[in-house]
C-alpha positions in Angstrom: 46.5 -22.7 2.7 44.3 -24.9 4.6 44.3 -27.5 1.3 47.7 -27.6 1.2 48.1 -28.3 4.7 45.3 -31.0 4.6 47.6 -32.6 2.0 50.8 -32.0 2.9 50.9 -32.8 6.6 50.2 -36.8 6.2 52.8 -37.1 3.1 55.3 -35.7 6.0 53.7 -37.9 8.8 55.1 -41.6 6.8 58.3 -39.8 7.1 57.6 -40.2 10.9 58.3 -43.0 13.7 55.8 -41.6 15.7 53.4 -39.5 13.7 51.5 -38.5 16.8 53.7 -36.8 18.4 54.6 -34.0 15.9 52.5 -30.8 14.6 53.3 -28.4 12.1 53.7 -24.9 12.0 53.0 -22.9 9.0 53.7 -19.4 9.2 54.1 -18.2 5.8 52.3 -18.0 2.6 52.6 -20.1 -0.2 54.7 -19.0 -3.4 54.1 -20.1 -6.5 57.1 -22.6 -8.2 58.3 -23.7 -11.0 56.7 -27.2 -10.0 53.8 -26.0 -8.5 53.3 -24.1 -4.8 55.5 -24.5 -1.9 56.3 -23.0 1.7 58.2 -24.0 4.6 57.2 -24.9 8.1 58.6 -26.0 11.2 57.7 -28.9 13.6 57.4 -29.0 17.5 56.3 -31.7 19.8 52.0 -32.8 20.2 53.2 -30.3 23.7 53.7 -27.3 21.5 57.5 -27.4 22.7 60.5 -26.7 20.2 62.4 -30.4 19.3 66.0 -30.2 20.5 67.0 -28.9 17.0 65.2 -26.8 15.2 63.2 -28.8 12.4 62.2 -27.5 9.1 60.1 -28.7 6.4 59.0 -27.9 2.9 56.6 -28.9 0.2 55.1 -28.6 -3.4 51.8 -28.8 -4.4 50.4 -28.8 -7.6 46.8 -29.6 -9.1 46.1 -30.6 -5.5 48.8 -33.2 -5.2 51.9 -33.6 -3.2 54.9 -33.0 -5.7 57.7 -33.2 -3.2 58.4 -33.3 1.0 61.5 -32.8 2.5 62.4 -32.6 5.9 65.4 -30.7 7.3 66.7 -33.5 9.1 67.6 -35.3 6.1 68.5 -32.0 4.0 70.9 -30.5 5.8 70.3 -27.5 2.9 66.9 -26.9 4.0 66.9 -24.9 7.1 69.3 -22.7 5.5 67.3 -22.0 2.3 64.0 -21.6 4.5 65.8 -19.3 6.2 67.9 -17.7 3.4 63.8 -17.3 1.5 62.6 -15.4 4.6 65.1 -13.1 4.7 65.1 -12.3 1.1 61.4 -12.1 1.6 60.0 -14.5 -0.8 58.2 -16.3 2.1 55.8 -13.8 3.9 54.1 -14.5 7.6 50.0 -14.6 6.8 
């Protein structure tokens, strides 16, 4: 998990005005995909507060590069299938 994060989290930072200002939350486990791993995580504020809206993101990784980001802001699908994986239990809290 700790790879993936190390490689993930600046492909979704140049998707950021200001990149300092943003961590990441990963609370699940990675599941394997049809393109390679993925999970979903949320963003707060450098202050540990929850944004206004709630923020998701998701990624794929595969032979140790980043396959795809997206961020929930500009896939308005993506909370919703975070959301609909958790509950189904595909993603799993480590």
């Amino acid at each position: 998990m700790e790879q993936f994060i190390a490689i993930v989290e600046p492909a979704l930072l140049t998707k950021v005005k200001k990149p300092g200002e943003v961590t990441f939350k990963w609370p699940y486990r990675l599941v394997p995909g049809p393109a390679g791993f993925y999970t979903c995580g949320m963003v707060a504020t450098d202050r540990g507060r929850v944004p206004r809206e709630e923020i998701w993101v998701s990624a794929v990784v595969a032979n140790g590069q980043v396959v795809s980001t997206q961020w929930s802001t500009s896939n308005g699908m993506l909370a919703w299938d975070c959301k609909r994986n958790i509950r189904s239990g595909n993603f799993v809290v480590r």
